[in-house]
PDBQT receptor file of N, H, CA, C and O in Angstrom, charges set to zero:
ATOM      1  N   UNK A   1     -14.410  -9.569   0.950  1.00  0.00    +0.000 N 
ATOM      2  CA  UNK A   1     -13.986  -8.335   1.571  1.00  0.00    +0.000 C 
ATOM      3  C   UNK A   1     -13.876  -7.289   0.469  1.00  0.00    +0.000 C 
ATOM      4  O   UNK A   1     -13.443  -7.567  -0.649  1.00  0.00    +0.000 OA
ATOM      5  N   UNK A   2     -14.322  -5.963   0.865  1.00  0.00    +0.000 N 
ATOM      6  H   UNK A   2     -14.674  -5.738   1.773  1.00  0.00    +0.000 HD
ATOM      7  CA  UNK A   2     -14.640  -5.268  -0.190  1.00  0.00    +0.000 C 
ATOM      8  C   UNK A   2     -13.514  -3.802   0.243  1.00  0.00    +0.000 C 
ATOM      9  O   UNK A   2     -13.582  -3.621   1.458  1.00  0.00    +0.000 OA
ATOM     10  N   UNK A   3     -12.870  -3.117  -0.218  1.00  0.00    +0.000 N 
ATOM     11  H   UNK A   3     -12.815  -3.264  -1.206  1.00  0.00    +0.000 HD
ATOM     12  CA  UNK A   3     -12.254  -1.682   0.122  1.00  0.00    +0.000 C 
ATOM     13  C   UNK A   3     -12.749  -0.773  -0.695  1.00  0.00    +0.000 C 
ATOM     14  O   UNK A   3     -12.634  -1.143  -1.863  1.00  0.00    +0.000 OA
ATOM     15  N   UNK A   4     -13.355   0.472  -0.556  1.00  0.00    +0.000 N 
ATOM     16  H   UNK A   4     -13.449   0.772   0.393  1.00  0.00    +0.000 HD
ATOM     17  CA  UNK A   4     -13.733   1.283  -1.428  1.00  0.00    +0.000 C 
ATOM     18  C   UNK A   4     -12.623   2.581  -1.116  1.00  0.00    +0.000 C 
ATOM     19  O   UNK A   4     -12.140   2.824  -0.011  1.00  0.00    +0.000 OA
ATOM     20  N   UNK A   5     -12.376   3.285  -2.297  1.00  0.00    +0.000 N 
ATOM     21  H   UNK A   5     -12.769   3.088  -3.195  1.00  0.00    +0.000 HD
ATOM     22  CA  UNK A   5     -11.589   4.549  -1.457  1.00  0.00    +0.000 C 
ATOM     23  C   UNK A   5     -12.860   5.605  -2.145  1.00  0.00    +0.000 C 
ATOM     24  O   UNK A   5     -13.776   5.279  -2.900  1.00  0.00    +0.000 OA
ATOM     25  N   UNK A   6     -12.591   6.704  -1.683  1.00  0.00    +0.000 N 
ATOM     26  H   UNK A   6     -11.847   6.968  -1.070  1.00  0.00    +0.000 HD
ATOM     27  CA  UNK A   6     -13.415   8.417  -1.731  1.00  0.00    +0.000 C 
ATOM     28  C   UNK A   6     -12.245   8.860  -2.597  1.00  0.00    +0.000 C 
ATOM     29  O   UNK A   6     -11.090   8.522  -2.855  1.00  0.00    +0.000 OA
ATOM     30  N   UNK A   7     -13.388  10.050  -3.002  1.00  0.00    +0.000 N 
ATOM     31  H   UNK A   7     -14.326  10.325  -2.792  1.00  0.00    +0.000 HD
ATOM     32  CA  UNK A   7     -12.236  10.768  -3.951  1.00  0.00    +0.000 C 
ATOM     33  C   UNK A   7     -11.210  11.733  -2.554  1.00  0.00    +0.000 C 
ATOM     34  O   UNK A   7     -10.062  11.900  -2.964  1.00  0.00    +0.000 OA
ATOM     35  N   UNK A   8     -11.388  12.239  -1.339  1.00  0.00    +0.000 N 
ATOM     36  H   UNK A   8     -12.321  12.103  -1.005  1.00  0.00    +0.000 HD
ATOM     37  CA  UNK A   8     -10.841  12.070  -0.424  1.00  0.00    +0.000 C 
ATOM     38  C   UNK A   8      -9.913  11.583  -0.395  1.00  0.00    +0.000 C 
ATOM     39  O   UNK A   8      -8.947  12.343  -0.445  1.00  0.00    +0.000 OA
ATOM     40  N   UNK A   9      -9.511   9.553  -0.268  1.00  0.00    +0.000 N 
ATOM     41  H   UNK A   9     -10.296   8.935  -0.227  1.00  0.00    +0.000 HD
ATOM     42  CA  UNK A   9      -8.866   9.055  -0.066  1.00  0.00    +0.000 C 
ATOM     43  C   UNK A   9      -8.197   9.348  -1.215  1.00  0.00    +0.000 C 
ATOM     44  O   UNK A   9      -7.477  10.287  -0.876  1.00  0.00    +0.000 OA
ATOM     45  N   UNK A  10      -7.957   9.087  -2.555  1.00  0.00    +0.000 N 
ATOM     46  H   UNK A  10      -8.542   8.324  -2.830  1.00  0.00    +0.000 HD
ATOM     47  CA  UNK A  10      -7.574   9.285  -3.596  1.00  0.00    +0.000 C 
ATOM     48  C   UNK A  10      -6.392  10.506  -3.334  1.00  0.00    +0.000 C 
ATOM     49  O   UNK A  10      -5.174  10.328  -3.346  1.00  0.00    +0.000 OA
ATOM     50  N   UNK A  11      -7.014  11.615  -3.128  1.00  0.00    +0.000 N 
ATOM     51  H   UNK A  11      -8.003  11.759  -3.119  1.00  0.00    +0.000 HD
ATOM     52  CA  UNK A  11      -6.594  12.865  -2.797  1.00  0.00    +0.000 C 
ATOM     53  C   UNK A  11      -5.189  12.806  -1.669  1.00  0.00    +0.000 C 
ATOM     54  O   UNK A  11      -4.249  13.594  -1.571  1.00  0.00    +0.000 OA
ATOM     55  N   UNK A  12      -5.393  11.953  -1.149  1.00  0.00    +0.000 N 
ATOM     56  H   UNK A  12      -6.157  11.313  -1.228  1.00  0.00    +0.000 HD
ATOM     57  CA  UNK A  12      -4.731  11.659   0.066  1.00  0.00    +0.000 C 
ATOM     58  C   UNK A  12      -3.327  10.958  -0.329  1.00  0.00    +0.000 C 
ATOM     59  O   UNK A  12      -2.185  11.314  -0.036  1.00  0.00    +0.000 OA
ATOM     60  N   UNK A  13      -3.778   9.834  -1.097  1.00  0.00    +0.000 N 
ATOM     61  H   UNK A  13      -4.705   9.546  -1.335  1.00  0.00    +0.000 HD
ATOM     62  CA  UNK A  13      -2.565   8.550  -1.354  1.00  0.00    +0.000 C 
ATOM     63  C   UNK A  13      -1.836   9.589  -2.937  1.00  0.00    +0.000 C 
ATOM     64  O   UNK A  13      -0.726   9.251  -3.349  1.00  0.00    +0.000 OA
ATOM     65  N   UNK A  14      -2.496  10.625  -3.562  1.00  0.00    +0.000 N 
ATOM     66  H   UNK A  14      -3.398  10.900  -3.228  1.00  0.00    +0.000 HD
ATOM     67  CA  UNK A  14      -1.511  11.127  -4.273  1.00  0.00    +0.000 C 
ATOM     68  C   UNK A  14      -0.354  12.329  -3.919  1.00  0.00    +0.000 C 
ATOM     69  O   UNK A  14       0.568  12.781  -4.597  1.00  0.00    +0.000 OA
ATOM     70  N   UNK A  15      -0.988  12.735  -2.091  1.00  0.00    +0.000 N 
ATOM     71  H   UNK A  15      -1.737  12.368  -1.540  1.00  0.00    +0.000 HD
ATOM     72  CA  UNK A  15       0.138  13.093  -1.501  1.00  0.00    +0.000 C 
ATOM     73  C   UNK A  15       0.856  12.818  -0.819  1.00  0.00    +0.000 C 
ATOM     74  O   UNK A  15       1.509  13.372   0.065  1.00  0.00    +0.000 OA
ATOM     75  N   UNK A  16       0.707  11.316  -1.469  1.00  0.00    +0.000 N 
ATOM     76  H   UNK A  16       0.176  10.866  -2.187  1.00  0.00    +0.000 HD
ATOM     77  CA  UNK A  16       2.245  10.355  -0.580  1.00  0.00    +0.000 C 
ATOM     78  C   UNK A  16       1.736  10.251   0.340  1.00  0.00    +0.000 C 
ATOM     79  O   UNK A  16       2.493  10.419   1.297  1.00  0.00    +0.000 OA
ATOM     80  N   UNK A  17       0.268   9.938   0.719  1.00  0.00    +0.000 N 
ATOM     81  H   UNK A  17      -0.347   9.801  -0.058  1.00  0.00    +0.000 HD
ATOM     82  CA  UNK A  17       0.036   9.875   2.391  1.00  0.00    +0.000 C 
ATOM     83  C   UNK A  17      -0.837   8.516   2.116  1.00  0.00    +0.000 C 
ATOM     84  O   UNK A  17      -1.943   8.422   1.583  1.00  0.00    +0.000 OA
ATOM     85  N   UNK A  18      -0.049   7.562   2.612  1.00  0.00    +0.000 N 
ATOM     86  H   UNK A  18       0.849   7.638   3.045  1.00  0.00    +0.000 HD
ATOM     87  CA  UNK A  18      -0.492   5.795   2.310  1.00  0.00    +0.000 C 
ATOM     88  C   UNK A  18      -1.573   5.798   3.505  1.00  0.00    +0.000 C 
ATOM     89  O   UNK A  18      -1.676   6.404   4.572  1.00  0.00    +0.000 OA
ATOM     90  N   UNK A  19      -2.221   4.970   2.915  1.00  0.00    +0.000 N 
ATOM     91  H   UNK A  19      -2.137   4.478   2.049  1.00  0.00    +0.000 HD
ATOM     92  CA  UNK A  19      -3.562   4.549   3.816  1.00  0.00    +0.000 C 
ATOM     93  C   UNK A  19      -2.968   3.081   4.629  1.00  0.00    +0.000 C 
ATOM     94  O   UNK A  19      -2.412   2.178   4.004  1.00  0.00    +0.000 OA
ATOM     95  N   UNK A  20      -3.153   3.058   5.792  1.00  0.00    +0.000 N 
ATOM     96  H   UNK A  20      -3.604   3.791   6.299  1.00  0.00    +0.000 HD
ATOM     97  CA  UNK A  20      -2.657   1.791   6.773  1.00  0.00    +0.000 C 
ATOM     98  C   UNK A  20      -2.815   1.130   7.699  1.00  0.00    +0.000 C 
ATOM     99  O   UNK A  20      -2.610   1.508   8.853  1.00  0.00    +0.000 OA
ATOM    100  N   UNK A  21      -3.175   0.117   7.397  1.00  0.00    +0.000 N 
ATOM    101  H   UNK A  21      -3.342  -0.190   6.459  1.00  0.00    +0.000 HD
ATOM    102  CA  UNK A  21      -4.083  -0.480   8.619  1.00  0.00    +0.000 C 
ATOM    103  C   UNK A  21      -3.765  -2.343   8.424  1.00  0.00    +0.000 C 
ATOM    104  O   UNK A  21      -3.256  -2.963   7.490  1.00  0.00    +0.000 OA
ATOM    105  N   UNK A  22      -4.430  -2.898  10.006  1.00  0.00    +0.000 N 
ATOM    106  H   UNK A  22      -4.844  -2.395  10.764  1.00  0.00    +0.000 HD
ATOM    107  CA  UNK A  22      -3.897  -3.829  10.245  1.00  0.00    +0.000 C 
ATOM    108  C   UNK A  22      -5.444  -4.562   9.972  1.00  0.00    +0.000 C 
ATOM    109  O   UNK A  22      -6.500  -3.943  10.099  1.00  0.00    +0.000 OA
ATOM    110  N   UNK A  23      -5.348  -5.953   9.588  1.00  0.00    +0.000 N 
ATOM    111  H   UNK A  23      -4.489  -6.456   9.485  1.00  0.00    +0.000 HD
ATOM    112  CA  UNK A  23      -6.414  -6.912   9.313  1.00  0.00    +0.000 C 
ATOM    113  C   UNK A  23      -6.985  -7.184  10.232  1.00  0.00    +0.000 C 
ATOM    114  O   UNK A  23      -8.205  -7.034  10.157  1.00  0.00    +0.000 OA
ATOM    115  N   UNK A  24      -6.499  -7.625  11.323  1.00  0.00    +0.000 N 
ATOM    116  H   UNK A  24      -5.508  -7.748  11.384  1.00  0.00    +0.000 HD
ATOM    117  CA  UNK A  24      -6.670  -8.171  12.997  1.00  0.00    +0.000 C 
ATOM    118  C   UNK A  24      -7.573  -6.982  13.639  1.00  0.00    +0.000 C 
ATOM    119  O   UNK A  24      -8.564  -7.376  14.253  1.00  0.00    +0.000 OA
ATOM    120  N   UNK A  25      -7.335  -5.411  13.571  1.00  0.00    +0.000 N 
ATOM    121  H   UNK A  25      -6.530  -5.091  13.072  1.00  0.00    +0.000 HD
ATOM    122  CA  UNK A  25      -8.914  -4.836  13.721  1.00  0.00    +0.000 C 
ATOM    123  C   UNK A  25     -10.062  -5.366  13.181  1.00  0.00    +0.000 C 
ATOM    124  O   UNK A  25     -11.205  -5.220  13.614  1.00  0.00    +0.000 OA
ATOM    125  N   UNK A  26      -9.721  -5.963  12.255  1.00  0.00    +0.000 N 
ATOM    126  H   UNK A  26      -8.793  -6.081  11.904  1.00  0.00    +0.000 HD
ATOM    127  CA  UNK A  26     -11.393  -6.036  11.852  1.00  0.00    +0.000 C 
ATOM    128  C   UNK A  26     -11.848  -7.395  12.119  1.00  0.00    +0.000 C 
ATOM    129  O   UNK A  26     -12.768  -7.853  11.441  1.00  0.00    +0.000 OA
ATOM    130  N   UNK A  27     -11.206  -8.204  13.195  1.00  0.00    +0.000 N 
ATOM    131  H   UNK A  27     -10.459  -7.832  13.746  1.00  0.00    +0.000 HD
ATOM    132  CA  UNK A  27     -11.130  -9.519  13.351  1.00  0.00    +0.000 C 
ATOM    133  C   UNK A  27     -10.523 -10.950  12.377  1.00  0.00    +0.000 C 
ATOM    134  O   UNK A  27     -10.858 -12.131  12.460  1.00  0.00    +0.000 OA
ATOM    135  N   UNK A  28      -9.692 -10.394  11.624  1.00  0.00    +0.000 N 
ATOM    136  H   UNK A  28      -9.420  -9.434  11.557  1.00  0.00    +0.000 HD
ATOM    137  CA  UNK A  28      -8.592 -11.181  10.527  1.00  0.00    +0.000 C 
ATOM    138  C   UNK A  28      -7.216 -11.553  11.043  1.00  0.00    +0.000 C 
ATOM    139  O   UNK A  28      -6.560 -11.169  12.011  1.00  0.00    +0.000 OA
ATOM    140  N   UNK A  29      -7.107 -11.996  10.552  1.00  0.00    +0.000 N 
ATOM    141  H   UNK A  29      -7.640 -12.307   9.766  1.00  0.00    +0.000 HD
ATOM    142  CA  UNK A  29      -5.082 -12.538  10.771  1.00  0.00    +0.000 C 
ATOM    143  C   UNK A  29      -4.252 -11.321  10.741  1.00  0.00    +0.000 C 
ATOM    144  O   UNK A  29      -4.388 -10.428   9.905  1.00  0.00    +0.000 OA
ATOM    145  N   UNK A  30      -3.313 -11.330  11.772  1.00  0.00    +0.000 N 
ATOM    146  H   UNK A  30      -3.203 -12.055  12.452  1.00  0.00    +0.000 HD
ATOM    147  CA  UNK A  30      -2.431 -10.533  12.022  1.00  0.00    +0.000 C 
ATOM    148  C   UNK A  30      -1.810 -10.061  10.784  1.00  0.00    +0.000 C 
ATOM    149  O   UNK A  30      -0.664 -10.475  10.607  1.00  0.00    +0.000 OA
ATOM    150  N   UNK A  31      -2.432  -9.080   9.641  1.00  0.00    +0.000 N 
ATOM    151  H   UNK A  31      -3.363  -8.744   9.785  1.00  0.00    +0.000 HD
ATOM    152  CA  UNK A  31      -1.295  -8.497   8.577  1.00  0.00    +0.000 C 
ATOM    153  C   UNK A  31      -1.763  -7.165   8.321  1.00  0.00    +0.000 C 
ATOM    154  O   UNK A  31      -2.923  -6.803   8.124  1.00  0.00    +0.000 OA
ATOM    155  N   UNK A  32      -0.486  -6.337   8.354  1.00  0.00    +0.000 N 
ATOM    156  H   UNK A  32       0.456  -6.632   8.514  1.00  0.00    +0.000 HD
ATOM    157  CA  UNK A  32      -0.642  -5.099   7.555  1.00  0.00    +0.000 C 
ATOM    158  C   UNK A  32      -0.936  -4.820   6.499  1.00  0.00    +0.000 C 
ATOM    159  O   UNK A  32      -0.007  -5.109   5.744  1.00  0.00    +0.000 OA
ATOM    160  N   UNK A  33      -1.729  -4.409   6.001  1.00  0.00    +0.000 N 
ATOM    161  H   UNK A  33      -2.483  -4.174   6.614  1.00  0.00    +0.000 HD
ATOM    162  CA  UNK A  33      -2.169  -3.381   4.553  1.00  0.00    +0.000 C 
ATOM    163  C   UNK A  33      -1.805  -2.105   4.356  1.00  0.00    +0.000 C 
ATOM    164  O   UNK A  33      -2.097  -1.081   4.974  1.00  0.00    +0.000 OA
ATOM    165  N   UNK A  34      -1.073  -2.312   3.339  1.00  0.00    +0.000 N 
ATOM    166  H   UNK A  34      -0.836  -3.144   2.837  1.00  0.00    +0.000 HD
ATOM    167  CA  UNK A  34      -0.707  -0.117   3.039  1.00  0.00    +0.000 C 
ATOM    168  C   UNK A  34      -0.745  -0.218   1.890  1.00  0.00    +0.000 C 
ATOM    169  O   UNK A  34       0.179  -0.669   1.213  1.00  0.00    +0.000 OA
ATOM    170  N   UNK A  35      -2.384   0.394   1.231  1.00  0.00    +0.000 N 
ATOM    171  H   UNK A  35      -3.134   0.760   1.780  1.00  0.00    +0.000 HD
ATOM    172  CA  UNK A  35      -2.797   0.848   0.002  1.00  0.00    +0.000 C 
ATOM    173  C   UNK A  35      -2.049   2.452  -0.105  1.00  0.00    +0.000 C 
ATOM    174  O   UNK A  35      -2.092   3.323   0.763  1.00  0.00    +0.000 OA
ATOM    175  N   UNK A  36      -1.332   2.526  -1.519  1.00  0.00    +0.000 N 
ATOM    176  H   UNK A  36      -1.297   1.818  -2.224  1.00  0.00    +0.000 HD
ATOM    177  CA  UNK A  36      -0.223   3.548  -2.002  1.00  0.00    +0.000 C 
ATOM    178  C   UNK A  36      -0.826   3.639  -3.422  1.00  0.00    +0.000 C 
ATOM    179  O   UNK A  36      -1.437   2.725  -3.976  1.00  0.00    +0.000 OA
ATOM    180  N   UNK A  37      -0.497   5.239  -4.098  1.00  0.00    +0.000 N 
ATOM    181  H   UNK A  37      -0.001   5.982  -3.648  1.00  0.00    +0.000 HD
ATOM    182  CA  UNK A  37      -0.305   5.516  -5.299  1.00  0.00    +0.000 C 
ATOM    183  C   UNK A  37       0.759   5.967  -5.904  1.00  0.00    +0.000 C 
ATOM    184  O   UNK A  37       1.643   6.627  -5.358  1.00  0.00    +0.000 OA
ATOM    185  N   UNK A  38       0.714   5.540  -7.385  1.00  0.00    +0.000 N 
ATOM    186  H   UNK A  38      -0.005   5.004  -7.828  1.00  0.00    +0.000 HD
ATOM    187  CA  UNK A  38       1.864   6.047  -7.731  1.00  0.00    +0.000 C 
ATOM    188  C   UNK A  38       1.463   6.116  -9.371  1.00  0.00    +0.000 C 
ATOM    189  O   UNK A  38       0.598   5.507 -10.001  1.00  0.00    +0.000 OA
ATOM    190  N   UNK A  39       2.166   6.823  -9.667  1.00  0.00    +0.000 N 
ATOM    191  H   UNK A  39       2.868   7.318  -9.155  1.00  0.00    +0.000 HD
ATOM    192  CA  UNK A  39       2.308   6.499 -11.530  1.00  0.00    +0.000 C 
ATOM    193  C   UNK A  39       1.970   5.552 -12.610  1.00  0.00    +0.000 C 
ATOM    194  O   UNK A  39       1.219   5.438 -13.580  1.00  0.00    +0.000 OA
ATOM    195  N   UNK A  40       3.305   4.654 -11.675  1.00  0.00    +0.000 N 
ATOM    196  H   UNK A  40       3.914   4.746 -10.887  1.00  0.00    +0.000 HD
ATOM    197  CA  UNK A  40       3.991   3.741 -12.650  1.00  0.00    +0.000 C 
ATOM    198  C   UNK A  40       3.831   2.704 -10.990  1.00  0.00    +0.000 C 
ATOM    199  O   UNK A  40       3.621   3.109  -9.846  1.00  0.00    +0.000 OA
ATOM    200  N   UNK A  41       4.031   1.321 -11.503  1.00  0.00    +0.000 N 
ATOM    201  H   UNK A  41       4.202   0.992 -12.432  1.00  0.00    +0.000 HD
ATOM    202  CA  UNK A  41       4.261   0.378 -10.512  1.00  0.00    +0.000 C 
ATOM    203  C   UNK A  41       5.956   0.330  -9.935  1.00  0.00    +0.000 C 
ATOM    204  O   UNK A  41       6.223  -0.225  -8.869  1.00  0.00    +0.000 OA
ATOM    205  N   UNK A  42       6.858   0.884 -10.660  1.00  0.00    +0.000 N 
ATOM    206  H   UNK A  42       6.641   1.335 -11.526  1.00  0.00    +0.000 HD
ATOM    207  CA  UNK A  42       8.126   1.163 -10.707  1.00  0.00    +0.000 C 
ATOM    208  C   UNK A  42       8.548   2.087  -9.978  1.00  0.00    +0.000 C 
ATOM    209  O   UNK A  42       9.581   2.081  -9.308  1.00  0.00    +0.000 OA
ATOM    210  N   UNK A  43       7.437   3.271 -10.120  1.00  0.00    +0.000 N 
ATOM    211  H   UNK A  43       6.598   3.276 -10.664  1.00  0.00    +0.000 HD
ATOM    212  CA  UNK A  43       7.547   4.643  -9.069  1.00  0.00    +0.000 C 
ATOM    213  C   UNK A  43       6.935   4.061  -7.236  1.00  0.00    +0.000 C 
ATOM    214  O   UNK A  43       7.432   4.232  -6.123  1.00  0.00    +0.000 OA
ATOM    215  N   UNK A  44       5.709   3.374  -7.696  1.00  0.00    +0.000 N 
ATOM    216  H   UNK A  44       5.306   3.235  -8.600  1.00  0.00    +0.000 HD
ATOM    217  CA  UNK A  44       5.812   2.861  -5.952  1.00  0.00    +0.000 C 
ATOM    218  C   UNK A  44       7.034   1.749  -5.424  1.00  0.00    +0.000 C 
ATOM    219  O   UNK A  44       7.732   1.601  -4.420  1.00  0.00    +0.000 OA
ATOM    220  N   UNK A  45       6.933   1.409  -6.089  1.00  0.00    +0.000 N 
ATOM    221  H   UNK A  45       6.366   1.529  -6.904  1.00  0.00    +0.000 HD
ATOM    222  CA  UNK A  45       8.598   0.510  -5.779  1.00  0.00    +0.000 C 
ATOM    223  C   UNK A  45       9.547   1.224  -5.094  1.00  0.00    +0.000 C 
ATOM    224  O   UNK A  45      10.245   0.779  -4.183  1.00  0.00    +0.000 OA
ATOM    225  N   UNK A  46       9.565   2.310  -5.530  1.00  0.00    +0.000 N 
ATOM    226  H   UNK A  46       8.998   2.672  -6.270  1.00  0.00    +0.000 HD
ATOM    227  CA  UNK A  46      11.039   3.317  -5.550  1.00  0.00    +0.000 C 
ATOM    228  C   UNK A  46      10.643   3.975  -4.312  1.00  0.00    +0.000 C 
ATOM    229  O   UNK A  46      11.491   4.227  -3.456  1.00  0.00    +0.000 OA
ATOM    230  N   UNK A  47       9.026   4.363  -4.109  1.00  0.00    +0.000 N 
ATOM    231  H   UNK A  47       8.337   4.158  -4.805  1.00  0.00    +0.000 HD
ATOM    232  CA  UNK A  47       9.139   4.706  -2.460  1.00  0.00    +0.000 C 
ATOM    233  C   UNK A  47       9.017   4.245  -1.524  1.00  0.00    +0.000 C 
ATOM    234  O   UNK A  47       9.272   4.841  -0.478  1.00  0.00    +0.000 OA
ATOM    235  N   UNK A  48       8.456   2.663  -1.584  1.00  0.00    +0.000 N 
ATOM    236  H   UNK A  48       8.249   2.179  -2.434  1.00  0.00    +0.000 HD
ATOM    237  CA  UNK A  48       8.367   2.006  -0.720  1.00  0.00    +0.000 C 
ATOM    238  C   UNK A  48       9.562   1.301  -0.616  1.00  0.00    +0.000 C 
ATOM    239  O   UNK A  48       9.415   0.242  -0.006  1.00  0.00    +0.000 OA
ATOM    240  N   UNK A  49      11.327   1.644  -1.215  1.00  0.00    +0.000 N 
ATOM    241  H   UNK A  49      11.447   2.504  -1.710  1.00  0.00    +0.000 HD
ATOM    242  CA  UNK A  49      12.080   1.101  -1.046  1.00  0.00    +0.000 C 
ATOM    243  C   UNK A  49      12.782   2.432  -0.051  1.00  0.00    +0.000 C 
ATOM    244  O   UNK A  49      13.438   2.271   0.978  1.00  0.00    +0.000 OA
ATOM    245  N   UNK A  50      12.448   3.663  -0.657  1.00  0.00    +0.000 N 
ATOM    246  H   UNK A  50      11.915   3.794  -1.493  1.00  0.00    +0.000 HD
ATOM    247  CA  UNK A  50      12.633   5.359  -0.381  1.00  0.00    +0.000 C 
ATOM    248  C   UNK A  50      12.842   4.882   1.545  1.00  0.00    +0.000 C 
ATOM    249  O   UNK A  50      13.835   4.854   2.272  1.00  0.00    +0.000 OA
ATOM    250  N   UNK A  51      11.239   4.545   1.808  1.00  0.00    +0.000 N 
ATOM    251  H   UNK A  51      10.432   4.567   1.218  1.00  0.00    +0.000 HD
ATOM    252  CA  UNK A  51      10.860   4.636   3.082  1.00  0.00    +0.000 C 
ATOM    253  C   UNK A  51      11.219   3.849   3.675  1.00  0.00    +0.000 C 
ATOM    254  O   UNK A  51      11.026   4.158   4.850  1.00  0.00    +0.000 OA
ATOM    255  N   UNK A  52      11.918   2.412   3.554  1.00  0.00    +0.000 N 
ATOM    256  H   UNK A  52      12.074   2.161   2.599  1.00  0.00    +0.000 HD
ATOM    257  CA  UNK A  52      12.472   1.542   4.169  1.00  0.00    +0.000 C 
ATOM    258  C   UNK A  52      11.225   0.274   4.520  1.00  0.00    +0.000 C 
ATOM    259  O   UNK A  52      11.274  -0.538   5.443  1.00  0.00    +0.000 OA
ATOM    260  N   UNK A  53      10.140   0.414   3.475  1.00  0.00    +0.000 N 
ATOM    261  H   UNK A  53      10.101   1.074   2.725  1.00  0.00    +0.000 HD
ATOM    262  CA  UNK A  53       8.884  -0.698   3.786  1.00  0.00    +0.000 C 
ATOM    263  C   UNK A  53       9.169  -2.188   3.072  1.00  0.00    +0.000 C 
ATOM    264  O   UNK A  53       8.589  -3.255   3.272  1.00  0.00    +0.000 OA
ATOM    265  N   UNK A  54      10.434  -1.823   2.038  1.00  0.00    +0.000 N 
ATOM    266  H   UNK A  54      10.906  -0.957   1.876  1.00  0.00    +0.000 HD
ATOM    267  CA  UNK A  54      10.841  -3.017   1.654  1.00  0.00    +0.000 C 
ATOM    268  C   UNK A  54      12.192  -2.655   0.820  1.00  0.00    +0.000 C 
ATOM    269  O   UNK A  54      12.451  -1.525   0.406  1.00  0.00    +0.000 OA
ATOM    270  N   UNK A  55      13.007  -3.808   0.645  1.00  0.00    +0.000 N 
ATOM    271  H   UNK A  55      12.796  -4.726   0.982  1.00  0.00    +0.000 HD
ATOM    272  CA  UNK A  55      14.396  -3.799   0.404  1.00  0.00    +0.000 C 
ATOM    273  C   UNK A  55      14.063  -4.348  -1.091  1.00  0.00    +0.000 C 
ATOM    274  O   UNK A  55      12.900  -4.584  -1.416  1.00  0.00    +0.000 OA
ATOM    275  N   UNK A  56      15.118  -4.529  -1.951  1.00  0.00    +0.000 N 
ATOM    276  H   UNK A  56      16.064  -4.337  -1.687  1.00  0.00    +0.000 HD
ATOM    277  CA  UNK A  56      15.572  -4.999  -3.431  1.00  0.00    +0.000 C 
ATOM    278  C   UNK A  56      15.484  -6.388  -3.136  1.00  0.00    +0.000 C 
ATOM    279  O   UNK A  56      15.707  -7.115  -4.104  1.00  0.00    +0.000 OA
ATOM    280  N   UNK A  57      15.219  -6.951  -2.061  1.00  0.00    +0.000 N 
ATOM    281  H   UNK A  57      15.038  -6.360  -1.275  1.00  0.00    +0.000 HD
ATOM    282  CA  UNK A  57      15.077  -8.593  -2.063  1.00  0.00    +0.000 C 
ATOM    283  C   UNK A  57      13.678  -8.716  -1.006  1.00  0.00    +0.000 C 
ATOM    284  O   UNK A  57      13.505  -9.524  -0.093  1.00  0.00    +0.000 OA
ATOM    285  N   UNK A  58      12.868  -7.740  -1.429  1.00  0.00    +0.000 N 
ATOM    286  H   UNK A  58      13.009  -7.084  -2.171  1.00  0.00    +0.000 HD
ATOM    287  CA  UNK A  58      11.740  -8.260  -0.551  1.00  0.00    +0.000 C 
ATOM    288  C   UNK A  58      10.766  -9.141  -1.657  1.00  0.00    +0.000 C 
ATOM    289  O   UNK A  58      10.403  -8.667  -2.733  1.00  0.00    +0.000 OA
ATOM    290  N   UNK A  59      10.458 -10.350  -1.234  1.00  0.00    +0.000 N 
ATOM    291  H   UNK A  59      10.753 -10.735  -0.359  1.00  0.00    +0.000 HD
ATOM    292  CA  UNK A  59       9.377 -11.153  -2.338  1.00  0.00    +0.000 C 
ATOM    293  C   UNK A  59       8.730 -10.174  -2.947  1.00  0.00    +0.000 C 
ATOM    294  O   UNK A  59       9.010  -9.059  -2.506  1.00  0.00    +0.000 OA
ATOM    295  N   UNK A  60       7.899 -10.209  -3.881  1.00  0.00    +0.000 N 
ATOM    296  H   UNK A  60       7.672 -11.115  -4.239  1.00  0.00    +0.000 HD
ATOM    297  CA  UNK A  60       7.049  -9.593  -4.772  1.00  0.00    +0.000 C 
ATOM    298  C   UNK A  60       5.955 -10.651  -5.207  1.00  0.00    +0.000 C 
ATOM    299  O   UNK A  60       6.412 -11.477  -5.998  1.00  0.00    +0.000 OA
ATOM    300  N   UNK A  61       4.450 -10.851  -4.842  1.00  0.00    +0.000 N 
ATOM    301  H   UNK A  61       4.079 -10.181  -4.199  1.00  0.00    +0.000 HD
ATOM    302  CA  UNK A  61       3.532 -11.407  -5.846  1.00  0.00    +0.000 C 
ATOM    303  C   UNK A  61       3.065 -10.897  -6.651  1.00  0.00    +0.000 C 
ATOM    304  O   UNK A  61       2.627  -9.756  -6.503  1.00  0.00    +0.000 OA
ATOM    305  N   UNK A  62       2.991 -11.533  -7.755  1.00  0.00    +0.000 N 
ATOM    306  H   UNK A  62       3.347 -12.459  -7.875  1.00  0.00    +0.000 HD
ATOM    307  CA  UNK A  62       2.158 -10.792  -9.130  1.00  0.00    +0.000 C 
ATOM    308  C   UNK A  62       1.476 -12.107  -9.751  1.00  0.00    +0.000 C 
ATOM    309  O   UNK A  62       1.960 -13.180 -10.110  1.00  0.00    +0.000 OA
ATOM    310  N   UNK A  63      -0.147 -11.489  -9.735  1.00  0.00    +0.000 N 
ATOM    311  H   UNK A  63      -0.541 -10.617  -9.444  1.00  0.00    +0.000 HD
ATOM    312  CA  UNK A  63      -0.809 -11.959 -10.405  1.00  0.00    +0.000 C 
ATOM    313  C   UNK A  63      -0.798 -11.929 -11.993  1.00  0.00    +0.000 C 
ATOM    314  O   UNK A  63      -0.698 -10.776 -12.413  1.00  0.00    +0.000 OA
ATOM    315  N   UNK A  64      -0.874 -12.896 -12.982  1.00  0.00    +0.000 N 
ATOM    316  H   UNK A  64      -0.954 -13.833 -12.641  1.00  0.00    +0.000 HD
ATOM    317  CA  UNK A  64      -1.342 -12.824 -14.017  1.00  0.00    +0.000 C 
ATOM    318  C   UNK A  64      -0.016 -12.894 -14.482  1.00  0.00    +0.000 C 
ATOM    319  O   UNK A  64       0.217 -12.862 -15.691  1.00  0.00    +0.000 OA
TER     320      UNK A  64
């Protein structure tokens, strides 16, 4: 599975306007995706805690 963004999209997610969509349109397993920009990985943290998309105890994976 491949996602490309436009400089468009780009344009978009640096005015705080997250891109969002569900897997199950495209015939996948029921999960949300919300590709976000930010700075720092610390600064999206802070708005996706801002907006109520996740709490100080929501899991976190990190690769590597």
């Amino acid at each position: 599975m491949l996602f490309g963004l436009s400089k468009v999209n780009i344009e978009r997610l640096m005015k705080k306007e997250p891109i969002v969509f569900n897997l199950k349109d495209m015939g996948l397993e029921d999960r949300k995706v919300m590709i976000m920009y930010g700075e720092t990985e610390q600064d999206i943290m802070s708005e996706l805690i801002d907006e109520d998309h996740v709490t100080t105890k929501t899991k976190i994976h990190k690769e590597g």
